[in-house]
C-alpha positions as CSV (number, residue, x, y, z in Angstrom):
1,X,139.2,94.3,94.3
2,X,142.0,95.8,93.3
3,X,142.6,96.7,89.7
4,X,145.0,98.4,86.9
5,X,143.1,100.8,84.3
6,X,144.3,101.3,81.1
7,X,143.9,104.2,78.8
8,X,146.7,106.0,76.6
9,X,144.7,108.8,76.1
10,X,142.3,109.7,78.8
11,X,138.7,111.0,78.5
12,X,136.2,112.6,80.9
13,X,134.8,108.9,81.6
14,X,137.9,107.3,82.2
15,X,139.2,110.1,84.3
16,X,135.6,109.7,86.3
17,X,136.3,105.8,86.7
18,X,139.3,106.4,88.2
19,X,138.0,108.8,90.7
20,X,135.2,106.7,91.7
21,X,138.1,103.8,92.2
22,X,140.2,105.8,94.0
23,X,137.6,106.8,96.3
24,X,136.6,103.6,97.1
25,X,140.3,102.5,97.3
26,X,140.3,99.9,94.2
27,X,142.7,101.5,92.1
28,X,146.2,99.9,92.0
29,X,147.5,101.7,89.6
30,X,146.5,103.8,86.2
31,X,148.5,103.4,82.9
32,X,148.5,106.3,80.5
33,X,150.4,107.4,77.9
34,X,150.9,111.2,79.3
35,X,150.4,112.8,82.5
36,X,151.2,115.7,83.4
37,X,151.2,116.7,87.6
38,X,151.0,120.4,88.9
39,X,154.8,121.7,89.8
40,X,156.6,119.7,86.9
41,X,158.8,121.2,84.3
42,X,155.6,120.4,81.2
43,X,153.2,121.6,83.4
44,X,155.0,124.9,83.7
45,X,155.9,124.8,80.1
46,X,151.8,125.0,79.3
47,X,151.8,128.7,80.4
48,X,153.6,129.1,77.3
49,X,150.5,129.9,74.4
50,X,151.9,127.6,71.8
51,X,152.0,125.3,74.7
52,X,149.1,125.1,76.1
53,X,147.9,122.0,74.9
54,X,150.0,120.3,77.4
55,X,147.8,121.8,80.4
56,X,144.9,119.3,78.7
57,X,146.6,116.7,79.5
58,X,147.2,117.4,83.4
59,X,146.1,115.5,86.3
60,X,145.1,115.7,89.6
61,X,148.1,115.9,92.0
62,X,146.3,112.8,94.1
63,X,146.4,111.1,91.4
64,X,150.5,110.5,91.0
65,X,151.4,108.2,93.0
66,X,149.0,105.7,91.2
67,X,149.8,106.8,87.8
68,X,152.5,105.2,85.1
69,X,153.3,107.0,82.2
70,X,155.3,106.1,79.1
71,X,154.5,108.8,76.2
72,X,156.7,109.1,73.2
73,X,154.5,107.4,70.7
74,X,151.3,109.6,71.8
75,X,153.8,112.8,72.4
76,X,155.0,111.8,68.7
77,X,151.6,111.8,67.7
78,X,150.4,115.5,69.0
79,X,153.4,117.0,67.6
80,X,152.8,115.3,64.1
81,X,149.3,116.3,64.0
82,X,150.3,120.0,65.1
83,X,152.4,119.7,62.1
84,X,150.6,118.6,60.0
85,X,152.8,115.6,59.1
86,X,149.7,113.3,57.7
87,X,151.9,110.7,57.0
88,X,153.5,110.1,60.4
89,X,149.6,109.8,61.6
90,X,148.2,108.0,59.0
91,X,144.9,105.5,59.6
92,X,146.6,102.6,60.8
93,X,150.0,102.9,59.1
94,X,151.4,106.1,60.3
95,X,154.7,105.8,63.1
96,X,152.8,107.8,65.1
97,X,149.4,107.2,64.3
98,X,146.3,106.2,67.0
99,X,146.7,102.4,66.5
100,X,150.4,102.5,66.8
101,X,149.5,104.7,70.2
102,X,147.1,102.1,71.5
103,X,148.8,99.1,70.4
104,X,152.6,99.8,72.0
105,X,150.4,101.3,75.5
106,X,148.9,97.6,75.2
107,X,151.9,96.2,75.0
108,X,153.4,98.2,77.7
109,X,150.8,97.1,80.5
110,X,150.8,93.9,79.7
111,X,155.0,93.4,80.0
112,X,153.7,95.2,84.2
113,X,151.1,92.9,84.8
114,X,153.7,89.9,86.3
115,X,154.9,92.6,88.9
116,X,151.7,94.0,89.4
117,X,150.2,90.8,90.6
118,X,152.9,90.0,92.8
119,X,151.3,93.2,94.4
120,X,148.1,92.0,94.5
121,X,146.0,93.3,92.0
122,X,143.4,90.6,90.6
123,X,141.9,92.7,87.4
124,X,143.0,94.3,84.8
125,X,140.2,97.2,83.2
126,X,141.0,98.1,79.7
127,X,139.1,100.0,76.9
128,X,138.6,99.0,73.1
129,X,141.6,98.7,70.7
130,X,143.6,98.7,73.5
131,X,143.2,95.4,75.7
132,X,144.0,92.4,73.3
133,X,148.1,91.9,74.8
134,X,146.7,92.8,78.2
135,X,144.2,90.6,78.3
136,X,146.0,87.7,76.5
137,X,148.7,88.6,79.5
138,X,146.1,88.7,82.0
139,X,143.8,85.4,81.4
140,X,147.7,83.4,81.6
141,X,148.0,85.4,85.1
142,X,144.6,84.2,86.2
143,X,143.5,88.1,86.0
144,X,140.1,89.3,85.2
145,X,139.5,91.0,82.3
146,X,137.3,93.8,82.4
147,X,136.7,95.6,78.6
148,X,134.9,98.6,78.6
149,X,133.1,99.3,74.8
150,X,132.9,102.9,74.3
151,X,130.8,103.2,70.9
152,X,128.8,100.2,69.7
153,X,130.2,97.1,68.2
154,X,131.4,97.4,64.8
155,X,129.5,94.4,62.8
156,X,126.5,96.5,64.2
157,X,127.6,99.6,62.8
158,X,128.6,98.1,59.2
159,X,124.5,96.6,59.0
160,X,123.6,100.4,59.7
161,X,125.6,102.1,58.5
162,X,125.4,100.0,54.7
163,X,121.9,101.4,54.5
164,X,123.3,104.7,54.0
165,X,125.3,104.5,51.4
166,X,122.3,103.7,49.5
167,X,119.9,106.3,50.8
168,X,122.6,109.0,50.5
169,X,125.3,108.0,48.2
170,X,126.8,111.7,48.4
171,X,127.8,111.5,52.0
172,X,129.6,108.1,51.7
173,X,132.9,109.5,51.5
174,X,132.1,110.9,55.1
175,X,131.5,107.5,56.5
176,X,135.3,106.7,57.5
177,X,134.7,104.1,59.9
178,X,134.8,101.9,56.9
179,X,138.6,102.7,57.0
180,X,139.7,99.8,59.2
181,X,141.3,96.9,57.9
182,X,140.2,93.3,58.6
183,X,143.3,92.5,61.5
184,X,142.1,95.6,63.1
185,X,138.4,94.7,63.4
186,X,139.4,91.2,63.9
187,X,140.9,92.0,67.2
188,X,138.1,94.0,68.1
189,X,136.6,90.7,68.4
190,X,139.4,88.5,70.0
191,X,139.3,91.5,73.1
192,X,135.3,90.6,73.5
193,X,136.3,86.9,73.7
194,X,138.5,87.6,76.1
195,X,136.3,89.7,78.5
196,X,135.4,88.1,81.5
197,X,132.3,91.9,82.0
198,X,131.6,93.5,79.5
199,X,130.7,97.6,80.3
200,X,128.9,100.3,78.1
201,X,127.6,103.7,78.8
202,X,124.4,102.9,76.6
203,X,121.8,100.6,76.1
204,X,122.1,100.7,72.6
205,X,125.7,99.8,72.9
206,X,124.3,96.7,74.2
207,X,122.1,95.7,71.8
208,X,124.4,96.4,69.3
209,X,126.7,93.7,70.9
210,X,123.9,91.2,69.2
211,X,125.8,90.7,66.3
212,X,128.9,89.4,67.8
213,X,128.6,85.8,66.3
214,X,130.0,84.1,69.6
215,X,129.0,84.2,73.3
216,X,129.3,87.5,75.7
217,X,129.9,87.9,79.5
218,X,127.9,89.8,81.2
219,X,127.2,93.6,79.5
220,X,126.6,96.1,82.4
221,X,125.4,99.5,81.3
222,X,126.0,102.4,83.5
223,X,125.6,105.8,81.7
224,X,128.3,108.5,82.0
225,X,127.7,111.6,84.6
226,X,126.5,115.0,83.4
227,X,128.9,118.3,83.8
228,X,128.5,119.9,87.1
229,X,125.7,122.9,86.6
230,X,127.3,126.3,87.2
231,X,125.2,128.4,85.5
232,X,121.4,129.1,85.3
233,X,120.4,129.4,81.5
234,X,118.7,132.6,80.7
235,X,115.5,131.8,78.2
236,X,114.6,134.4,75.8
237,X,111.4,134.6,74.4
238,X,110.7,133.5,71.0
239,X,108.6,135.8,69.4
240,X,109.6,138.2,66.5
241,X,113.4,136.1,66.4
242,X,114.6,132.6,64.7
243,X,114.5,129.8,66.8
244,X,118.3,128.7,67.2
245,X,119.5,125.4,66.8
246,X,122.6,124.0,67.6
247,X,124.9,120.7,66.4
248,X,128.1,119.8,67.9
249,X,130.1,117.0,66.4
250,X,132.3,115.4,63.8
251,X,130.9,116.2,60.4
252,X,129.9,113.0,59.2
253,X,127.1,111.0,58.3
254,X,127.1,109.1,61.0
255,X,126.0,111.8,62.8
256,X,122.9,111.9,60.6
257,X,123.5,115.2,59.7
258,X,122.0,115.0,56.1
259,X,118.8,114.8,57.8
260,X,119.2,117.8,60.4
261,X,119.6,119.9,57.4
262,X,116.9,118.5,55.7
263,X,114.7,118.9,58.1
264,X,116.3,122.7,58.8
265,X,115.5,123.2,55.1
266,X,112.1,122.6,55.6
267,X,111.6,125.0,58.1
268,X,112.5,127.9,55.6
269,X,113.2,131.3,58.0
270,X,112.1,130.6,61.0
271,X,115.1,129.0,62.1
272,X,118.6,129.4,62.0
273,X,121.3,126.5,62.3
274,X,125.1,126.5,63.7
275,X,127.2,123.6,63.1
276,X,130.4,123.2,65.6
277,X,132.6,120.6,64.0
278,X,135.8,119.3,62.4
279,X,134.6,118.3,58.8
280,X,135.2,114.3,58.7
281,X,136.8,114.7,54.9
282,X,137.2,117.8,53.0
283,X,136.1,116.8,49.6
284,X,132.5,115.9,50.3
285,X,130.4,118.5,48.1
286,X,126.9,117.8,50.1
287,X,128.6,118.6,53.1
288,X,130.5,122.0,51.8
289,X,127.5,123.0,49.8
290,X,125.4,123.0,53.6
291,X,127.7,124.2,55.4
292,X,127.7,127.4,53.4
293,X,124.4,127.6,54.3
294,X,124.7,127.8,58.3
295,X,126.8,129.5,60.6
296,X,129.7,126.4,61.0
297,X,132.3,127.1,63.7
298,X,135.6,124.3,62.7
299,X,136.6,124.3,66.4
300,X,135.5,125.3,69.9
301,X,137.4,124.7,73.3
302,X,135.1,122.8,75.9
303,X,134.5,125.8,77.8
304,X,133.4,127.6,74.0
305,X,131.1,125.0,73.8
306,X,129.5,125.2,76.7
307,X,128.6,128.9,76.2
308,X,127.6,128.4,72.9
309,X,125.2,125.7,73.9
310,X,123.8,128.7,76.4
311,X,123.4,131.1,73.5
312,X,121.0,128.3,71.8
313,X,117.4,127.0,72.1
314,X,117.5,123.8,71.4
315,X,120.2,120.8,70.7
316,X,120.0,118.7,67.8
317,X,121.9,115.6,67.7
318,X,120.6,113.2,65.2
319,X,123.5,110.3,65.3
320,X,122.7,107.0,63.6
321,X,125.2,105.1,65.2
322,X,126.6,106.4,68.8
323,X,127.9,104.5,72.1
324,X,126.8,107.5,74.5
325,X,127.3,111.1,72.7
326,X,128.6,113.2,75.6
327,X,127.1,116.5,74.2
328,X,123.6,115.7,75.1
329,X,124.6,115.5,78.7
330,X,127.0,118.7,78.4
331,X,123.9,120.3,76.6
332,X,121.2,119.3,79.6
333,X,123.6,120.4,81.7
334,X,123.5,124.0,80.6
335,X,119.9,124.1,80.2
336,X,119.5,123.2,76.5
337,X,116.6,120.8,75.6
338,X,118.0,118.0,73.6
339,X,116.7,116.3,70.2
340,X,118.3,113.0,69.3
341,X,117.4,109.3,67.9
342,X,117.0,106.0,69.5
343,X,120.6,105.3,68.4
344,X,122.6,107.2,71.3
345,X,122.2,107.4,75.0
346,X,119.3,109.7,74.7
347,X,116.8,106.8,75.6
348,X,119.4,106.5,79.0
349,X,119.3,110.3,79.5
350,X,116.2,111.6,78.3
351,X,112.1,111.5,79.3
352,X,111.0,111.7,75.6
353,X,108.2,114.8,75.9
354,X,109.0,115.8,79.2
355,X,112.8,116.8,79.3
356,X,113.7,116.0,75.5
357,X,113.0,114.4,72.7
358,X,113.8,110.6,71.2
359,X,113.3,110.6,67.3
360,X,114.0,107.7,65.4
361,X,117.6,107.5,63.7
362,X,117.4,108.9,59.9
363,X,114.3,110.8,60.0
364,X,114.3,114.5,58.8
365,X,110.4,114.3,58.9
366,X,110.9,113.2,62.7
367,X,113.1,116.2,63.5
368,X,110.9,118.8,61.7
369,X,108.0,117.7,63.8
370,X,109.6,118.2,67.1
371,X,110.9,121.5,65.9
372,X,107.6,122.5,64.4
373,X,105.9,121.7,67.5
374,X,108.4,123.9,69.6
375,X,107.5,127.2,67.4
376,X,104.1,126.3,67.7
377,X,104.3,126.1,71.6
378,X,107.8,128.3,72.1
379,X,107.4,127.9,76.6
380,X,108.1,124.3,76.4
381,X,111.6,125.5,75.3
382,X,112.1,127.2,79.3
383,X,110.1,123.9,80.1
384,X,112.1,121.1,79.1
385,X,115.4,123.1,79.5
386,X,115.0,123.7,83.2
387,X,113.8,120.0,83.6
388,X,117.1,118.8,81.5
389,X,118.5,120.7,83.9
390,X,117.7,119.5,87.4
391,X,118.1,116.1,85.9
392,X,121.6,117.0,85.2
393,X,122.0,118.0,88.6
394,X,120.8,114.2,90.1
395,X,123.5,112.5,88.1
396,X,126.8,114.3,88.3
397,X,129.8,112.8,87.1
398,X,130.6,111.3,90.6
399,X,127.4,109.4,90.4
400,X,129.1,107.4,87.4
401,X,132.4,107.0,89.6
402,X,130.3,105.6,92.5
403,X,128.1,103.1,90.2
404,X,130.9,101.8,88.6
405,X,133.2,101.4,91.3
406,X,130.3,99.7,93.4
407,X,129.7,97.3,90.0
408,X,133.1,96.3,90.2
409,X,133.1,95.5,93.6
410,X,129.9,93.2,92.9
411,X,131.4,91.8,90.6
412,X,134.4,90.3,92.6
413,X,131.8,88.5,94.9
């Protein structure tokens, strides 16, 4: 099979796709909104400090003769954001903002597809929010369609996520999902209907797909790769020290971080907690009143995050709605036991009681107990971190490439 992928933005999954496509010489050709090749002009322009946001978005040289790029809406919509222009980037109504980004991309590979069949491509892989002209363009081409749902369905997430309004009133204002207008989740749905395979990175993901109200294709899960491991974690002992926790994320509710620090709160002075994350909204008092309560670092680069997961015990990571949550493998991967809910790929990832810990979503009473029973029995920490680890090291990223690629070849037969 040979297929397009389309993704304006790129991530570490859809950059892995493409390698394992590549490798097993499937892709046709990748659509993105900017790529950036060693030896060009922006590329050499990323040396610059101010800059050096550019060298994030750079690809693999053996990548470029596959690659199409069109990018002044997303380069429209860095600059804006480095700006600070709000307006410009505003939910959904902004000239440059992340649905204007996906939907002109959509557009864009779905005005290449007639060409691109002509060439003999036969399927067409696009992600969520940015497949519905594509597809449409595809299915009158005789094209499979091939969606990829990155977080869970939204129908799913608005039953869920309802419940917390009413538990915790004073974190609604961080539930911004609820932001999205009715012709934007509408063709949410029209790009399911359209799917001829569905793929997610989670079984959760899937069986939040059980609200859909019509039928589904097929829904393949095949979990994301973990980080390559480079370095061995060194595990100091407990005794006479706090026992150092860790969240990474977007400060928000979703991430069901009322109960983390609940459950923190609890715990009195044996612990200490540091929260890495952009806050969600800035006017949410809960949130600024805890915050001054715990080391909070606004903003890490990948590689900061990685060494601050090092510095750490133990990972907490107590989502209530999540399609994968890439930090519990980047946290395994550095040694770093992880605690998270039934509500992210941790059920995918994770032996509960042997290399990690499953606690159901919205429990601060679940969370305590796992934490109180690592103070009570502080080895387990070097225990489940080095078993984390080797897992980590079975399932690297090209693992994920491979599965996928060899799904998609099933798939044509």
């Amino acid at each position: 099979m040979k297929l397009i992928v389309s993704h304006p933005t790129l991530n570490a999954n859809s950059k892995n796709l493409v390698n394992g496509l590549l490798k097993n010489k499937q892709l046709f050709k990748l659509f993105t909104a900017i790529a950036i090749f060693p030896g060009q002009l922006l590329y050499k322009l990323g040396d610059n400090s101010k800059l050096k946001d550019l060298k994030r978005r750079s690809l693999n040289s053996s990548w470029q003769s596959y690659t199409e790029s069109k990018s002044f809406f997303e380069f429209g919509r860095l600059l804006s954001s480095k700006l600070k222009l709000r307006n410009l980037t505003r939910h959904e109504k902004g000239f440059f903002c992340i649905d204007r980004v996906y939907e002109k991309h959509d557009n864009w590979v779905a005005n290449n597809l007639v060409k691109a069949k002509k060439n003999g491509i036969s399927a067409v892989y696009a992600y969520e929010d940015g497949a519905l002209s594509t597809f449409k363009k595809a299915k009158q081409l005789g094209l499979y369609c091939i969606y990829d749902l990155p977080i869970g369905y939204w129908k799913s997430a608005r039953v869920l996520m309802q419940k917390e309004f009413d538990i915790n009133p004073q974190w609604s204002s961080t539930l911004t999902g609820f932001n999205d207008s009715i012709d934007k989740l509408s063709k949410k749905d029209e790009e399911l209907a359209l799917a001829d395979i569905i793929f997610v990175a989670s079984s959760f993901t899937k069986k939040s797909l059980e609200e859909y109200p019509g039928e589904l294709p097929e829904i393949k899960v095949v979990p994301y790769g973990f980080p390559e491991v480079q370095i061995e974690k060194k595990y100091q002992k407990l005794s006479n020290r706090k026992l150092k926790i860790l969240f990474i994320g977007s400060l928000s509710q979703r991430k069901g971080l009322s109960y983390l620090f609940e459950a923190v709160k609890e715990l009195g002075d044996t612990v200490e907690l540091t929260i890495v994350g952009h806050k969600s909204v800035a006017d949410c008092e809960e949130l600024n009143l805890a915050l001054e309560q715990h080391n909070w670092i606004p903003s890490l680069s990948h590689d900061e995050v990685l060494a601050c997961m090092q510095e750490h015990d133990v990972f907490v990571f107590p989502s209530l709605f999540e399609g994968f949550g890439l930090v519990i493998t980047e946290a395994m991967s550095q040694g770093v036991p992880v605690i998270t809910t039934d509500r992210t790929a941790g059920p995918d990832l994770i032996e509960d009681g042997v290399d990690g810990w499953i606690v159901p979503a919205g429990s601060s009473i679940a969370i305590k107990e796992v934490l109180d029973k690592i103070l009570e029995t502080p080895e387990i920490l070097e225990q489940f971190g080095l078993a984390a680890q080797n897992k980590a090291r079975r399932r690297p990223w090209s693992v994920y490439g491979q599965e996928m690629a060899d799904a998609l070849s099933s798939f044509r037969d």
